[in-house]
N, C-alpha and C positions, 0 to 999 in steps of 0.2 A: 834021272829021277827028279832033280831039283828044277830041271825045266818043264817037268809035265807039270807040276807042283804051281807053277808062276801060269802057265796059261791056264789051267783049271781055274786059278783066282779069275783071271782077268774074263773070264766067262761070267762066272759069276757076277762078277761087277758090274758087266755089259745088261746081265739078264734082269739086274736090280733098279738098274736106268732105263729097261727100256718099259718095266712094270710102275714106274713113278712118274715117268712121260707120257703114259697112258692115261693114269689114272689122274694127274694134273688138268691134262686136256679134254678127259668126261667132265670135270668137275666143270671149268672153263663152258664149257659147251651149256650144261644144265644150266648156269648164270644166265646166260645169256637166251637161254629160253624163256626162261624163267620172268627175265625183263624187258621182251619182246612182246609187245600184244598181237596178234593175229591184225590181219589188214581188216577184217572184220570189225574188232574193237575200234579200228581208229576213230570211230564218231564220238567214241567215250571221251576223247578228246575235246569237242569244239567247242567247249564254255571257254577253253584254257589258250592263253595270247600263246603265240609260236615268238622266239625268241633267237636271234644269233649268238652259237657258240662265241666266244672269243676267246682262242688259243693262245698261248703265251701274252695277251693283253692284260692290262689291269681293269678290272671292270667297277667300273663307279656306284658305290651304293644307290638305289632308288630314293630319291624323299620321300621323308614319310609324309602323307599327309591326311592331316585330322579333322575327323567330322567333329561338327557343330551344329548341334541340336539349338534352334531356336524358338522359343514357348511364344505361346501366344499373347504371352504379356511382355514381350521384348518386341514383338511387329509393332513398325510404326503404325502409329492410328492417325486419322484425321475425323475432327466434327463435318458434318454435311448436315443438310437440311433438307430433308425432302419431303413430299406428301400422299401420304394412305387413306383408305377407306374404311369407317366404322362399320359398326353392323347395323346404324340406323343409316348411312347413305351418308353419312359428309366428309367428305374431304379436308384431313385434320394434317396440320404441320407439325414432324416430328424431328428432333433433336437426336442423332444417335451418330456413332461412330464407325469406320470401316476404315479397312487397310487400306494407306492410303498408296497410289499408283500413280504415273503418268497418263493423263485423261480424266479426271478427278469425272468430270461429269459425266462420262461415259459409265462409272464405276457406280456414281450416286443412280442413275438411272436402274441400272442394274440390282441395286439394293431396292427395288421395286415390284421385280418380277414374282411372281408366287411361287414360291419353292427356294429362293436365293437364299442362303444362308441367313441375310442381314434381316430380310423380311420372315423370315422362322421365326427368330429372337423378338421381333417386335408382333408378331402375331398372338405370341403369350399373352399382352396388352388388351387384346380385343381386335388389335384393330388389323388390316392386310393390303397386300401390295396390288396397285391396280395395274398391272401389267398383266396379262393371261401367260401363265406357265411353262416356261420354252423362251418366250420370248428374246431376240439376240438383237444387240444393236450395231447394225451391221456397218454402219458410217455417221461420220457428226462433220458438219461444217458449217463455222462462226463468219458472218462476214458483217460488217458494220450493221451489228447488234441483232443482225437476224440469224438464229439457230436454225439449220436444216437439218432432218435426223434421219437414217435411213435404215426402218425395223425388218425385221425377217416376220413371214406372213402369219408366227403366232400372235400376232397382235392382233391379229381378225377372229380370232375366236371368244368372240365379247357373246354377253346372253341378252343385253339391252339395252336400249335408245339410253338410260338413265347410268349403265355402268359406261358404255362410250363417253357422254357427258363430262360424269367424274374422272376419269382416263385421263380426258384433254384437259382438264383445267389442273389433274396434279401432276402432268407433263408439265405443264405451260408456266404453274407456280415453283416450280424446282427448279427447271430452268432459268429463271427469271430471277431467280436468288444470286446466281452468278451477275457480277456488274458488267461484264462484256455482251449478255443476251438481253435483249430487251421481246423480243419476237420467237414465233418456234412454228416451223412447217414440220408438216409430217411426208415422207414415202415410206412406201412399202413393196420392198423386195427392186429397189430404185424404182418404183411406178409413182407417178402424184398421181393420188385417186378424187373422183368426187364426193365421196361419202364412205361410211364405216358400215360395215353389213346391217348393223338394225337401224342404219338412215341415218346419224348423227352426220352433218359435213366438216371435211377438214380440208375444201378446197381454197381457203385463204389461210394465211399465218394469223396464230393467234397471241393475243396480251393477257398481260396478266387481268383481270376484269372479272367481277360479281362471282366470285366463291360461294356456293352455297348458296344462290340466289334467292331470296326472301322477296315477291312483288313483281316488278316490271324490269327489265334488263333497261329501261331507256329513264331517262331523268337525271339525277344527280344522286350517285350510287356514293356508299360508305359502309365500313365493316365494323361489327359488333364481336366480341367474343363473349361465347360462355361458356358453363361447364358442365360437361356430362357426368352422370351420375358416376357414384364408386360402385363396382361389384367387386369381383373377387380383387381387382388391383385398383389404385386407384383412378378416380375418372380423369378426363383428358379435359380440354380446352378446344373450343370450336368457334371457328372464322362464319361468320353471317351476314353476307350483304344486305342491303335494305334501299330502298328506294325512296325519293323524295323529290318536288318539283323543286325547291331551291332549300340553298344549306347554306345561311350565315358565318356558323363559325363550327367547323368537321370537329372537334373537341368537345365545343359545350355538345352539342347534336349527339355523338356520340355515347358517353354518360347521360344524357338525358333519357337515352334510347336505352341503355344499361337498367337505368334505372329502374326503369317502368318494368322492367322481366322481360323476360325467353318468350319467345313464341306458343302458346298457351295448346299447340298441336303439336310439341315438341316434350323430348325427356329432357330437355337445356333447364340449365337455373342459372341465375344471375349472378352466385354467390358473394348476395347482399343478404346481411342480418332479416329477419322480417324483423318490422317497424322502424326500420331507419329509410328515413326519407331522405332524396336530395334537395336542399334549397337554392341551391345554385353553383354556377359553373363561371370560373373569372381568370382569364388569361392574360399574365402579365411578363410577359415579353415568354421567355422560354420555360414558365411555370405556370405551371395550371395550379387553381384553388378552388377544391373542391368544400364546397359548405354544406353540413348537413345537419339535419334537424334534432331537437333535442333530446328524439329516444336516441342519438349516440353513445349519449353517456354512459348508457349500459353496456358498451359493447367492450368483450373482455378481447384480451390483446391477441389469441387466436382468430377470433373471430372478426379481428382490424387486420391479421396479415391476410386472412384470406380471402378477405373485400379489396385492400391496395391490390395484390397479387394480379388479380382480374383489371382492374380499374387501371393502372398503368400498364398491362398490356392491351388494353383498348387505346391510349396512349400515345404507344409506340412508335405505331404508324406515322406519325405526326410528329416523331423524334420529340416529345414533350412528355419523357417520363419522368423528372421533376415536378415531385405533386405534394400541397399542401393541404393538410383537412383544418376546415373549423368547423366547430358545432354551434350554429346559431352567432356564427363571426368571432365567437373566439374561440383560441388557440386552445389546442388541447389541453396544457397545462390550465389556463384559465379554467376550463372548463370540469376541471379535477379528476383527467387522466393521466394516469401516470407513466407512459409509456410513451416511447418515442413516433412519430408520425414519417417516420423518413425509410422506413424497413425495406430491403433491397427487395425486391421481387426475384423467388424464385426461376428456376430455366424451366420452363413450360415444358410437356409434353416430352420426357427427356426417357429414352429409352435405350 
């Protein structure tokens, strides 16, 4: 009796283990269903790196590492100088800033093209970029001061003899800013061409020479600035060659040429007082002294920075912006103005 008793149990036991071993190893089984994807799913995978287990190894945490957002007032800037087209047709030197890169003047050119960021921002001004839109520059090479540049063939898409023109010369003045180029050849697409589709020719390398040409390209050439009207922002400063059979002294000539006003076919003004005459122009070693006539006196101290402004950057050229006024030879004080004659001149054209 007492051993039917002992093997009943041990039945039981058996039937209890083998109902726990069953159900242990559905469970097991559903797991691993469960976190199996079909050979199907596996594309759901391939954003994600595939990685080596490493079994009884220690495995080394990843670095972390941290992005850094940089604003655009943290990008280095650099000033460049390059030159645009008005909406009357000249060719104006503009002052403005771009990120700056390795190849600075491959980048200044570039801030030229219509549509470049840098020419967006300065188009607000009035004024735009004389490259035609697309335009890439596709090689540059410096050799004892001659600049060779070699454009992708959007730069053939010009509308005229007169926008070709302006093209070259504010290629040729941009360039020409840098002290290593003195010279600038054009290719296109590596071809040197004889001419630009509406006929302008770029079959020799060009200089810097007659901006804005006022007269005859031949004689003894010299540049005037003056100022284009304010509309909605204010007006700009514009370069004007002029022409002459001889020129004593490029300074007095200059200012004399100021003097007299803008080109009377022109929106230019001279941004001279009306009734202030000049009497004369006296260059004493690296100072120019400007004399002018006795309606000076009236002139209030805005309307002195914004005649110097002009008048020493005609100037410039001639590194003589050191500039003294009298009025009828004497000094301003004498003359009982009370304001100083030395006012720095603004950065011109600064966008």
């Amino acid at each position: 009796m007492a051993c039917n008793k002992i093997i009943s149990l041990i039945l039981i036991i058996c039937i209890a283990v083998s109902l726990t071993g069953c159900s242990t190893l559905d469970m097991m089984v559903g797991l691993k269903q469960d976190n199996s994807p079909e050979v199907a799913d596996l594309d759901d995978l391939s954003e994600f790196e595939v990685v080596e287990d490493a079994v009884g190894e220690e495995v080394a945490e990843e670095p972390v590492i941290e992005t850094v957002t940089v604003t655009a007032e943290e990008v280095k800037m650099t000033d460049i100088l390059a030159y645009y087209e008005d909406e009357d047709g000249y060719v104006v030197p503009v002052n403005t800033k771009i990120p700056w890169e390795e190849g600075i003047a491959k980048a200044t050119l570039r801030s030229m093209v219509v549509g470049n960021e840098a020419e967006q921002k300065i188009a607000q001004s009035g004024l735009h970029g004389v490259l035609p839109e697309g335009t890439e520059i596709r090689g540059m090479a410096i050799k004892d001061g001659l600049c060779r540049i070699d454009f992708s063939k959007n730069i053939l898409n010009t509308s005229s003899i007169e926008q070709e023109e302006n093209m070259i010369s504010a290629l040729t003045y941009t360039l020409t800013e840098f002290p290593t180029i003195e010279k600038v050849e054009l290719l296109v697409e590596g071809q040197a061409l004889a001419a630009l589709p509406k006929g302008y020719a770029i079959d020799t390398a060009f200089e810097r020479e007659n901006i804005n040409l006022y007269g005859s390209a031949d004689g003894v050439n010299y540049t005037v600035y003056y100022k284009a009207p304010d509309t909605e922002v204010e007006g700009h400063y514009v370069p004007l060659t002029f022409s002459a059979n001889k020129v004593n002294n490029p300074a007095v000539t200059v200012l004399e040429k100021l003097f007299s006003g803008a080109p009377t076919d022109s929106k230019l003004s001279n941004n001279i007082p009306v009734g202030v005459n000049l009497r004369g122009v006296e260059v004493k070693g690296d100072k120019t002294v400007v004399n002018l006539g006795v309606e000076a006196v009236n002139l209030s101290e805005q309307e002195f920075t914004d005649m110097n402004a002009i008048v020493v950057l005609c100037l410039e050229q001639f590194e003589m912006a050191d500039v003294e006024y009298n009025v009828e030879g004497l000094s301003f004080e004498e003359a009982g103005l009370d304001f100083e004659d030395d006012t720095v001149m603004p950065v011109f054209n600064q966008y």
